[in-house]
C-alpha positions in Angstrom: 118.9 45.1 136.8 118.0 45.9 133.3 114.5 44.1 134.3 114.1 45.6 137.6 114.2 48.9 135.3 111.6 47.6 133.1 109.2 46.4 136.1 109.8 49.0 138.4 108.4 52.2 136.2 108.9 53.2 133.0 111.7 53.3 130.5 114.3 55.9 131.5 114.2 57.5 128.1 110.3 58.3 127.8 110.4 59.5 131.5 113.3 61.9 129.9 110.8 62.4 126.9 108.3 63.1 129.0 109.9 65.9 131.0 111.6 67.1 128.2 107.4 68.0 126.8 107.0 69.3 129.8 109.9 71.6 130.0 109.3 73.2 126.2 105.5 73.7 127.1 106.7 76.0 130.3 109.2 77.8 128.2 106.4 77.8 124.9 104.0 79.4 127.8 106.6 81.9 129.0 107.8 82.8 125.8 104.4 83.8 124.8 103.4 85.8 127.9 107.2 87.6 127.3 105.9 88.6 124.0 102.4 89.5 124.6 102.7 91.0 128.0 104.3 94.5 127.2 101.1 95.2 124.2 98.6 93.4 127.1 100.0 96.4 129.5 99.7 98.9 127.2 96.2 97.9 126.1 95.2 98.0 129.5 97.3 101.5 130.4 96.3 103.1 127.3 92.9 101.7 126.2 91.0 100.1 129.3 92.3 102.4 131.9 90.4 105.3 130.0 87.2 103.5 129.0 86.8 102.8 132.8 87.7 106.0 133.8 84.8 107.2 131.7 82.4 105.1 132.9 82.7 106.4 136.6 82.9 109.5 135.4 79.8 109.1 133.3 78.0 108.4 137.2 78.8 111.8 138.6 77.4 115.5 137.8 80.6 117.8 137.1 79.4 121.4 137.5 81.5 123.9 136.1 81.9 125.3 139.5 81.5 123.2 142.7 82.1 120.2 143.5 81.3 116.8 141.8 78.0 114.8 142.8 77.2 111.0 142.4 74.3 110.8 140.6 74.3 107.0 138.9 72.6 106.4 135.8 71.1 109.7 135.4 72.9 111.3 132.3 72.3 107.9 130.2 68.8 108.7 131.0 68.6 111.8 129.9 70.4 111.3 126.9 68.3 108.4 125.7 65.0 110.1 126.5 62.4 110.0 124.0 62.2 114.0 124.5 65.4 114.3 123.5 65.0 114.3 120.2 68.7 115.5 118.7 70.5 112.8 120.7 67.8 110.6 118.1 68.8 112.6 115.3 72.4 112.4 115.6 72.0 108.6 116.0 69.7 108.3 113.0 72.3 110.1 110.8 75.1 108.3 112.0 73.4 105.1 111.0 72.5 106.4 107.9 75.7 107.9 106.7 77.6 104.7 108.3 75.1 102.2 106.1 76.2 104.3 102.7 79.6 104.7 103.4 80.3 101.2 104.2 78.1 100.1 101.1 79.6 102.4 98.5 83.5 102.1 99.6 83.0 98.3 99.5 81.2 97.9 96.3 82.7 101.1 94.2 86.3 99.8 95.7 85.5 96.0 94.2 84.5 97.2 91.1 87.4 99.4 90.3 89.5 96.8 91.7 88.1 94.5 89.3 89.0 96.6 87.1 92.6 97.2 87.5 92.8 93.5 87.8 92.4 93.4 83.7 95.4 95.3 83.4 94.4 98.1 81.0 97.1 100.2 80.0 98.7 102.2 82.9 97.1 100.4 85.8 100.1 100.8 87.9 99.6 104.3 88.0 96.0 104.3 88.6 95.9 102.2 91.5 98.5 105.0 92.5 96.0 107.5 91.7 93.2 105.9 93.6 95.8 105.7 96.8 96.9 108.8 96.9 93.8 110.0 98.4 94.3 107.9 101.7 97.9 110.0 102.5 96.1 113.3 102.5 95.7 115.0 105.3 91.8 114.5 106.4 91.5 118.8 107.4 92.8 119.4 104.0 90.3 117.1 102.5 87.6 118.7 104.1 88.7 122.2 103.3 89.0 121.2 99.7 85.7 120.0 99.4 84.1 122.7 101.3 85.5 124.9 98.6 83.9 122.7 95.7 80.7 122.6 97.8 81.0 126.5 97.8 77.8 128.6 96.8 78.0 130.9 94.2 82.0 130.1 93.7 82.5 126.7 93.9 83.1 124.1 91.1 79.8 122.2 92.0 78.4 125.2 91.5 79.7 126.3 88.0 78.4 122.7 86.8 75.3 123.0 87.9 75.0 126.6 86.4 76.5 125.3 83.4 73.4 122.7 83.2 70.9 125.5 83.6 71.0 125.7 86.9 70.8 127.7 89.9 74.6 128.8 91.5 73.5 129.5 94.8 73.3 126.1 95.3 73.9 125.0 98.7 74.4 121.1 99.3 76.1 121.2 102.9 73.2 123.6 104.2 70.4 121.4 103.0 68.7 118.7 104.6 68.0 116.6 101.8 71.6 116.7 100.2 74.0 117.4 103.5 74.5 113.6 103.9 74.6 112.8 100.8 77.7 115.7 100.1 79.8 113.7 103.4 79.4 110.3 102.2 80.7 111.2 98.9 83.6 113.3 100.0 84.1 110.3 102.4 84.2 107.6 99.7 86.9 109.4 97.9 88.9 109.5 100.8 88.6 106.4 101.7 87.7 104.1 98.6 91.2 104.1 97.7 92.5 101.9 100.4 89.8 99.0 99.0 91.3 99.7 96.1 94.6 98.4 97.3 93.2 95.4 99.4 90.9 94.2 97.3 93.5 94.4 93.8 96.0 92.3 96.5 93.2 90.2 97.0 92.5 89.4 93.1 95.5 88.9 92.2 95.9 86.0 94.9 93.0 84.1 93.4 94.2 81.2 91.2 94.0 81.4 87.7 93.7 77.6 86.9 90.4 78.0 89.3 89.2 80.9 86.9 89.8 78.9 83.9 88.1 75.9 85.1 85.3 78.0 85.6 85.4 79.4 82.0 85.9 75.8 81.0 82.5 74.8 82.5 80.4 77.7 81.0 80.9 80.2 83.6 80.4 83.5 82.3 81.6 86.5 84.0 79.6 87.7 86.4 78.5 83.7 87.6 82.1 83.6 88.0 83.0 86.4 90.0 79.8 85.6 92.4 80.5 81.9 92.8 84.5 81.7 92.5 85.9 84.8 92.7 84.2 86.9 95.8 84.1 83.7 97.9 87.5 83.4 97.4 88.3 87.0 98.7 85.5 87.5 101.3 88.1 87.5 104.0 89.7 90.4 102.6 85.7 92.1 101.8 85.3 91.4 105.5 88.3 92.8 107.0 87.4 96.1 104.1 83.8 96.2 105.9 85.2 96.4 109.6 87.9 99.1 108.8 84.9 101.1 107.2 82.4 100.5 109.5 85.3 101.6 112.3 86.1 105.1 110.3 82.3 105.3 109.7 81.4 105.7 113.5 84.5 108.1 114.0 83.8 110.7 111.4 83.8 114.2 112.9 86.0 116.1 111.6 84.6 116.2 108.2 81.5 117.5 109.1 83.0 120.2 111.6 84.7 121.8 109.2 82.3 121.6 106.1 
């Protein structure tokens, strides 16, 4: 009997094996589509439904009285025509003010990260400081710049009159420096929260690889560029998405200045 077992398929204990695989793959499978199916139909409720709705409403001609018309890919043409030269401006400055924001919270964020990560006296509470930043409100940010950026009264003002200059200075109302005044309030909102990765993300780098690196001749910079920022360029990436995401968003900051 035992032979007829042997020649007539295989062993009863792999076929049980086998089916026992089988079993905790379909229960793997449906454990996973438990867990991910509630945020998969919220996604789709909350996010898709919305960007689709948009793009068929983006097709049609909504008068403010009447009644709607189908008129396909119209508006995208008129917005991206060459004669429409502020839908080109607004696009140019967005660039622009995403490019400088994304550099300068990366690399001012590093550095005083880099920083802290020497431990000078009180770094606790300056990484604190840095953060505390992020938890404001963004209206009250804005409103407390615009009063620094203030002609006549503000405190950009009083420096530059106390420097010999003019206090009817008006950054936010000139061409050449309203950019320039946003991306800097926006880096000291945001720079902060680098802060706070990127000292996480120092800390994690080994010190026996550091010290090898010393070892060999390394000074500090060549070791920071070949050991350490390799070693935490995940964390510079994920820094770089988050700020090119808040980059593209930014509205409220200039509405209100």
């Amino acid at each position: 009997m035992a032979a007829e077992d042997h020649l007539g398929g295989e062993p009863a204990p792999a076929a049980a094996r086998s089916r026992g695989r089988i079993s905790a793959r379909s229960t793997d499978r449906l454990w996973r589509w438990f867990f991910c199916g509630p945020v998969l139909v919220g996604a789709s409720i909350f996010f898709g439904l919305p960007v689709f709705l948009a793009v068929i409403l983006s097709l049609f001609q909504w008068p403010t009285s009447g009644g709607e018309r189908f008129i396909g890919l119209r508006n995208f043409g008129e917005l991206l025509a060459p004669s429409d030269s502020q839908t080109w401006i607004a696009i140019r400055n967005t660039v622009s003010f995403g490019a400088s924001n994304v550099i300068l919270v990366i690399a001012v964020g590093l550095l005083l990260a880099t920083w802290i990560n020497t431990r000078p006296r009180g770094w606790r509470v300056i990484r604190v400081i840095f953060f505390i930043p992020v938890l404001t409100p963004l209206v009250a940010d804005s409103l407390v710049w615009s009063a620094i950026y203030n002609p006549g009264t503000g405190l950009l003002a009083g420096i530059w009159g106390a420097l010999g200059g003019s206090t009817n200075i008006n950054v936010t109302a000139s061409a050449a420096t309203a950019l320039a005044s946003v991306v800097v309030m926006s880096v000291w909102h945001n720079v902060g929260y680098n802060v706070l990765l990127f000292s996480a993300a120092l800390e994690a780098v080994p010190t026996s690889v550091l010290d090898a690196a010393k070892v060999d001749g390394a000074d500090g910079l060549r070791k920071f560029l070949r050991m350490t920022l390799p070693m935490i360029s995940p964390t510079v990436f994920f820094a770089g998405v988050l700020s090119v995401i808040g980059s593209l968003q930014v509205f409220a900051r200039v509405f209100i200045l």
